[in-house]
C-alpha positions in Angstrom: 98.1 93.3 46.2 98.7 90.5 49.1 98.7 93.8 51.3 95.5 95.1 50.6 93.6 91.4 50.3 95.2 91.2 53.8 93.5 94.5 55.2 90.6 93.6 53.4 90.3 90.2 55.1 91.1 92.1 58.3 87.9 94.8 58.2 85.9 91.8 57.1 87.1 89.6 59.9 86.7 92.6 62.4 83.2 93.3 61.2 81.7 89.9 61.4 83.3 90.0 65.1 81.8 93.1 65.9 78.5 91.7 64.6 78.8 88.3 66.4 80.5 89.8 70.1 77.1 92.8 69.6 74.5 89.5 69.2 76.0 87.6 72.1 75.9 90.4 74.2 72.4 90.7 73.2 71.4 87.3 74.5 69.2 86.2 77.6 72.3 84.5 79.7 74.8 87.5 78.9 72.4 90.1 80.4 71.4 87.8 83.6 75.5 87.2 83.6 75.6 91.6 83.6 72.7 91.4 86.6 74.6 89.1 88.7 78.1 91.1 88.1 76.0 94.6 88.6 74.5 93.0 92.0 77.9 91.9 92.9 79.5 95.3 92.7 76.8 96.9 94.7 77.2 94.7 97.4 81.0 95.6 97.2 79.9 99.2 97.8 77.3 99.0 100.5 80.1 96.8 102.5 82.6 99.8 101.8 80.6 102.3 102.3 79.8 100.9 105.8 83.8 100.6 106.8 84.0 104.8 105.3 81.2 105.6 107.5 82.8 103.6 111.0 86.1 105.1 110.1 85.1 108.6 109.6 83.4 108.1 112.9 86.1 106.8 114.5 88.6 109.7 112.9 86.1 112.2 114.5 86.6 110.7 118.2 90.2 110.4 117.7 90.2 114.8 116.7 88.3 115.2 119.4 90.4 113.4 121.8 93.5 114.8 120.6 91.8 118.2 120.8 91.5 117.5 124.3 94.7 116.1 125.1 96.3 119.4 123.8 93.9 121.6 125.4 95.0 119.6 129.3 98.2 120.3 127.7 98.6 123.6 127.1 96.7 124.6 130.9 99.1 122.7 132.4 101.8 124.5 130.6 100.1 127.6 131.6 99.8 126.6 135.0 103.5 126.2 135.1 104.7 129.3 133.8 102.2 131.2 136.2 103.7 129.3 139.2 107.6 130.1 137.4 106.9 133.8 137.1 105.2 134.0 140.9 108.6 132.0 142.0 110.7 134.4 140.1 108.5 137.4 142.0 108.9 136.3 145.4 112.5 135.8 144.8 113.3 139.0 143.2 111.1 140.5 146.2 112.8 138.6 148.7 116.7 140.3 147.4 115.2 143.7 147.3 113.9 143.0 151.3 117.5 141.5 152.1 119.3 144.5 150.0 117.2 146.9 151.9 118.0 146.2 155.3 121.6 145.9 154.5 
């Protein structure tokens, strides 16, 4: 019996909080309190919305910059082999001139 006149005051006690937590958020300063908050996180997200947009920018300019970094990169790297493999040619065409006249 204690048990049930306890979840009985309980359901009461929750209902007449529910009823009293639903009129104060009803009431004049509680929604201008809301309007303030509301304005407050739009601000937040203007302000980080500006920082996304300079930092996508700026991650752009870095890929393109790397992009050309590797680019220099690999022509030099091509440069180089083509100079290796014209050495290598003018060296093996040099032995077959000196074993020739031998």
């Amino acid at each position: 019996m204690k048990k049930c006149i306890m979840r009985l005051g309980m359901i009461v006690g929750g209902a007449l909080f529910g009823s009293a937590s639903v009129a104060i958020l009803k009431t004049e300063d509680a929604k201008k309190a809301y309007t303030v908050c509301t304005a407050a996180v739009l601000r937040g997200k203007d302000s980080i919305m500006k920082t996304v947009s300079n930092l996508r920018e700026n991650c752009g300019d870095i890929y393109e910059d790397a992009k050309d970094i590797n680019e220099k990169r690999y022509a030099a790297a091509e440069k180089r082999a083509l100079e290796e493999a014209k050495a290598l040619i003018a060296e093996h065409e040099a032995q077959e001139t000196e074993k020739k006249s031998k």
